[in-house]
Backbone as a ProteinNet text record, in pm:
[ID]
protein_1_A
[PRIMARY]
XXXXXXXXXXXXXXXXXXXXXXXXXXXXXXXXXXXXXXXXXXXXXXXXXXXXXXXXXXXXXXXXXXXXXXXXXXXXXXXX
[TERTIARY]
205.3	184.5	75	-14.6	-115.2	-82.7	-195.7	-160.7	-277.8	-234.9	-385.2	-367	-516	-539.7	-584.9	-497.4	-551.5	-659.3	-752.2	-847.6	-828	-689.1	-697.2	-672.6	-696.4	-654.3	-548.7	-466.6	-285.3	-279.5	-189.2	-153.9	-63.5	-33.9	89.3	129.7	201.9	246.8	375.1	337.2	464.6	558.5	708.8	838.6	933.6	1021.4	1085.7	1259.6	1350.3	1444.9	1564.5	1661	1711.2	1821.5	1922.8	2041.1	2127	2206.9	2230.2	2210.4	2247.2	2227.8	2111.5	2017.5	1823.8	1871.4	1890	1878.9	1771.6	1667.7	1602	1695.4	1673.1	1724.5	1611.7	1503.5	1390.8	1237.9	1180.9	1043.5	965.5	965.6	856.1	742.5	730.6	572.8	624	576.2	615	515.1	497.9	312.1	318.7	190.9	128.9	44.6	81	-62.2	-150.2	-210.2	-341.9	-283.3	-242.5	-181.4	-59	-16.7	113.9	109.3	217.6	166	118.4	179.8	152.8	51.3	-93.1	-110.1	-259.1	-251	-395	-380.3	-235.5	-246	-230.4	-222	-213.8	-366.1	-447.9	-570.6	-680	-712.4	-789.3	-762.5	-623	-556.4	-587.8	-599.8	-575.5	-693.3	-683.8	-743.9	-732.7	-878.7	-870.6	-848.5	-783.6	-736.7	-834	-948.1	-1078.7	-1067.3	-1102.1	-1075.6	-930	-873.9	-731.6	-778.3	-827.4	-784.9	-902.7	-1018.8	-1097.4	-1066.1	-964.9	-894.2	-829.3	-728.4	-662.7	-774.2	-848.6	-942.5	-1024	-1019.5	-1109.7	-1021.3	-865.6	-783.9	-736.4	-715.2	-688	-807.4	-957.2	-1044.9	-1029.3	-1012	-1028.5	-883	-797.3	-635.9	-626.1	-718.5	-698	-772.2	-879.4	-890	-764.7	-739.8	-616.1	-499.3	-464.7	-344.6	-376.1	-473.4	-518.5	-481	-570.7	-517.9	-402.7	-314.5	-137.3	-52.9	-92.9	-47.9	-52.9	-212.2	-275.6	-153.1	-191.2	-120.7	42.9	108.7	267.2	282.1	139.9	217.8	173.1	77.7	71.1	192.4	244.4	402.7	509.6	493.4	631.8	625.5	511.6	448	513.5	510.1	524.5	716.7
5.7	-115.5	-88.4	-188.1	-170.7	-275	-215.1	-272.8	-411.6	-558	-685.9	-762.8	-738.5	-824.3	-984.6	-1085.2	-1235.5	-1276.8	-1393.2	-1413.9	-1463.3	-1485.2	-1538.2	-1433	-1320.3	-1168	-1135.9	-1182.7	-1155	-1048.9	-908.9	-813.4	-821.7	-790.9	-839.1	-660.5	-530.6	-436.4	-430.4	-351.6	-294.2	-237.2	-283.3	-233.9	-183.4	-100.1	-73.9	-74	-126.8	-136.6	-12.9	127.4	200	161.2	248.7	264.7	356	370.9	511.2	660.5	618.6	771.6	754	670.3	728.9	599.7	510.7	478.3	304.7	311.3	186.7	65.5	-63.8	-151.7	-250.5	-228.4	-339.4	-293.4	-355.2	-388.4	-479.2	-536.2	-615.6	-628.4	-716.3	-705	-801.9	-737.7	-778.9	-825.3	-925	-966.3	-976.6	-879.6	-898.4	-1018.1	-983.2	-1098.9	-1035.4	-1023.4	-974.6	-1011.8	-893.1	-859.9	-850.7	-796.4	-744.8	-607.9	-552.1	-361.4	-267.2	-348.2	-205.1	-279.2	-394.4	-427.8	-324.1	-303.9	-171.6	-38.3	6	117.5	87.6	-27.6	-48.2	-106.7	-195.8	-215.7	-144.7	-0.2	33.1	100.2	76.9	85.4	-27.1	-135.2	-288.6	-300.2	-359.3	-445.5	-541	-646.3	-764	-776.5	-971.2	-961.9	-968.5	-990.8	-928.5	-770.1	-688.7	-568.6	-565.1	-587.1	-556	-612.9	-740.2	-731.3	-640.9	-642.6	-558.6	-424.6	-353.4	-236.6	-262.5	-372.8	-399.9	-392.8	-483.4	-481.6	-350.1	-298.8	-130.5	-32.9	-40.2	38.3	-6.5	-147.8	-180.3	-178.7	-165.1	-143.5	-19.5	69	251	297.3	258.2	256.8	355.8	338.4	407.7	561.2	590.3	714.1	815.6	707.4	743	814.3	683.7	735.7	845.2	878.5	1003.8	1091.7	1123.8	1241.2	1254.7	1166.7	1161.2	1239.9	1194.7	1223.7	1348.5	1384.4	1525.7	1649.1	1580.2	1678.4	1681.4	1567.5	1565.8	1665.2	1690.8	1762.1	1895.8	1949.8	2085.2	2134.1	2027.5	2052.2	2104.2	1984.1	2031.3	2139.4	2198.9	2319.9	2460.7	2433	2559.9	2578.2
-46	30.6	134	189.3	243.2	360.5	520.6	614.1	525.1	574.9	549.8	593.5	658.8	822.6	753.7	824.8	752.3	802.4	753.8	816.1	951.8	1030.1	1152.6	1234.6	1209.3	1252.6	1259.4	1238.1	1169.1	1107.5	1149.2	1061.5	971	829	769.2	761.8	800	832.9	719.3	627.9	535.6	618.5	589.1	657.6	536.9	556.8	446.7	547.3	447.7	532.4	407.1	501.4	393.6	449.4	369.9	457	529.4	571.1	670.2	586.2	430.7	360.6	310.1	330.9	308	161.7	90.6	4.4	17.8	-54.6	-23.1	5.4	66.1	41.9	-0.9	87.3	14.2	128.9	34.6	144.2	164.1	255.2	315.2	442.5	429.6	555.3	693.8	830.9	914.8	966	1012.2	1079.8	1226	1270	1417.9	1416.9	1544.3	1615.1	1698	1691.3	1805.5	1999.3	2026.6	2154.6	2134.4	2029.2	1969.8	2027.7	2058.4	2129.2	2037.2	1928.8	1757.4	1736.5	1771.7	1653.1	1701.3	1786.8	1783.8	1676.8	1635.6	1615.8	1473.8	1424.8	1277.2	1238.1	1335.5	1308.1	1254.5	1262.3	1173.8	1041.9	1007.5	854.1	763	839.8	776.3	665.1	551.7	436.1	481.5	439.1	424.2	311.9	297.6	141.8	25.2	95.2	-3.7	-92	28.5	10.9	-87.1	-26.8	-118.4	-285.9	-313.6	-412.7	-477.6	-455	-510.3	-520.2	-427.3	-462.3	-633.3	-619.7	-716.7	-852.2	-858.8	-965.1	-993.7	-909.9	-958.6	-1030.7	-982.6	-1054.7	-1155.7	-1195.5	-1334.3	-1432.4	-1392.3	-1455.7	-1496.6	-1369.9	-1368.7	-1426	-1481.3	-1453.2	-1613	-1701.6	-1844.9	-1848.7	-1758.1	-1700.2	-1634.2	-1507.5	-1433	-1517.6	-1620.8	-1713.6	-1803.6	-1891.9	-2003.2	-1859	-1743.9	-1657.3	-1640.2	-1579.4	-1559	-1689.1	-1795	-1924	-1974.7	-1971.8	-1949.2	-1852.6	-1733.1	-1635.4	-1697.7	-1720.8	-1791.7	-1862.7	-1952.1	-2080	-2030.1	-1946.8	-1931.1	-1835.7	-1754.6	-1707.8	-1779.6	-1923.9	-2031.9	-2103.2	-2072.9	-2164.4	-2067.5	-1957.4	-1838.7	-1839.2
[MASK]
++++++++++++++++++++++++++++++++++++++++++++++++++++++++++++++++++++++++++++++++

């Protein structure tokens, strides 16, 4: 999950909520506002949702490279 700043400068901040023995319960995004106390220290993490999706589109382009390596590395694992 990625910090992404909206165009009205709104942070939307990934939260993950577990439970007392560490087990996920879910995740979602919590949004700043500009003069929020966190929203300085999350601001230079932030994507715009530009950026974001063009992240998205480079790895499903790049995503069949990605996988032959993953696969690659799997099997010299099952080999050891």
């Amino acid at each position: 999950m990625y910090v992404i700043r909206l165009a009205d400068g709104t942070l939307r901040v990934p939260q993950s909520l577990t439970s007392e023995d560490g087990r996920l319960i879910g995740n979602a995004y919590l949004e700043l506002e500009p003069g929020h106390p966190d929203y300085a220290r999350w601001l230079p993490e932030a994507l715009t949702e530009e950026e974001l999706a063009e992240r998205q589109r480079r790895w499903q382009a790049e995503n069949d490279d990605l996988e032959r390596e993953f696969l690659a590395f799997k099997a010299d694992q099952d080999e050891a």
